[in-house]
C-alpha positions, -999 to +999 in steps of 0.1 A: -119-040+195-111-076+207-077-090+211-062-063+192-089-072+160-111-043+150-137-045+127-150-017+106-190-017+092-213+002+074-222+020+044-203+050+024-206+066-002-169+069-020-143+042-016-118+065-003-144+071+029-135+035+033-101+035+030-094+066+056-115+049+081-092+017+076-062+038+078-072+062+110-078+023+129-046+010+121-031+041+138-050+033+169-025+023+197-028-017+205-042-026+171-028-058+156-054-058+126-083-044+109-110-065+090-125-037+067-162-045+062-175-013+051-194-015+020-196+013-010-230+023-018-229+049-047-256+071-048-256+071-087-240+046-104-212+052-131-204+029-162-170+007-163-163+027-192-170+061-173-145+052-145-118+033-170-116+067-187-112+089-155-084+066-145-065+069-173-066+107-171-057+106-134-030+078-141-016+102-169-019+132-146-003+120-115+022+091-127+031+107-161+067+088-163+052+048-156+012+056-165+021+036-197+031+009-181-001+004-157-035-007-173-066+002-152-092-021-156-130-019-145-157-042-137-187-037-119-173-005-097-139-025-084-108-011-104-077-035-111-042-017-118-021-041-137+013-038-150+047-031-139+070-002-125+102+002-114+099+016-075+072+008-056+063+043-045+052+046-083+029+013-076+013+030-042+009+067-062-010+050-092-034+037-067-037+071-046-042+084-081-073+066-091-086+062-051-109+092-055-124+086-084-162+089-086-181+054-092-151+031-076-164+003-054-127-010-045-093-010-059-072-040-067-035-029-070-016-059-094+008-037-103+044-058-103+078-040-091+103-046-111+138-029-108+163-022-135+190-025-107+194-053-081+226-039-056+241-065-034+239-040-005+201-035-003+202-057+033+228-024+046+207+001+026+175-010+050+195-014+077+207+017+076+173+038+073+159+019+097+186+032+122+180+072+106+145+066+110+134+083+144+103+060+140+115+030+143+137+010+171+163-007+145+180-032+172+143-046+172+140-055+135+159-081+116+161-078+075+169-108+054+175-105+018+167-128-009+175-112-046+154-086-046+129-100-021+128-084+014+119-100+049+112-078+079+112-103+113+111-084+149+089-070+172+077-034+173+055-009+195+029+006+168+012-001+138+030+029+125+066+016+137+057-013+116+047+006+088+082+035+089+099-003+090+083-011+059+084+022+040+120+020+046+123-012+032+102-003-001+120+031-002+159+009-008+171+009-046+163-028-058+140-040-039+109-056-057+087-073-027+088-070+010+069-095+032+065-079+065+061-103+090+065-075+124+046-078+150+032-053+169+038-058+210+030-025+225 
């Protein structure tokens, strides 16, 4: 680590061996950001169609009420979601859905949010589970509301402060983006 800037190498054999190692750094104390250079190397390769099939089946199995709405597609071992859903916790599941699956080099989530309601109290609703949230220090976090588009601005302790900050942004009825612009000070 340098200057709060860790770097990840090597080889593995399943994506999601690359994507626990990224997460179990960011939850390193005094980490500002990962660079994730670990590289997939399958020990038998799979077709696109192979792994296009199995992600339909696992986008049907774990995200029955929006898998019509998301379209995986495959090329090469890197799997694109596209589409649209209405909360984002659907957006994140359909990728945990298809992270597993044998023959995926990376995952490209494209899926668009898109909420059938837009409230004019989201900025209270965040404001409000960021206080509830015994994670997070609230008077240290400023949210600024534009449509559906949410800004988080302040100053935090962890990477997983910033992250609680962030969840509880997504997790308000409404929202359809949030740029999280935290930092991490600890």
């Amino acid at each position: 680590m340098k200057d709060g800037i860790v770097t990840l190498t090597g080889f593995v054999k399943r994506y999601v061996d690359s994507y626990y190692a990224e997460k179990a750094a960011k939850r390193v104390a005094g980490v500002k950001a990962v660079a994730n250079d670990i590289q997939v190397k399958l020990p038998t390769e799979r077709t696109d169609p192979e792994i296009a099939e199995e992600a339909v089946r696992a986008l049907k199995r774990e995200l029955w009420n929006a898998a019509d709405k998301v379209k995986p597609v495959v090329k090469n071992g890197w799997l694109t979601l596209e589409g649209e859903c209405e909360w984002n916790y659907q957006k994140e599941w359909a990728e945990r859905a298809v992270r597993s699956i044998h023959g995926v080099k990376g995952i490209t989530n494209l899926i668009v949010v898109k909420p059938k309601v837009t409230p004019s109290d989201i900025k209270k609703k965040i404001e409000d589970a960021l206080v509830r949230n015994a994670m997070t220090d609230a008077d240290r976090i400023t949210v600024e509301v534009d449509g559906s588009k949410v800004t988080l601005r302040g100053t935090v302790r962890s990477w997983v402060e910033r992250q609680e900050a962030e969840r509880s942004a997504w997790a308000a009825p409404g929202v359809a983006s949030v740029e999280n612009k935290i930092t991490v000070a600890p």
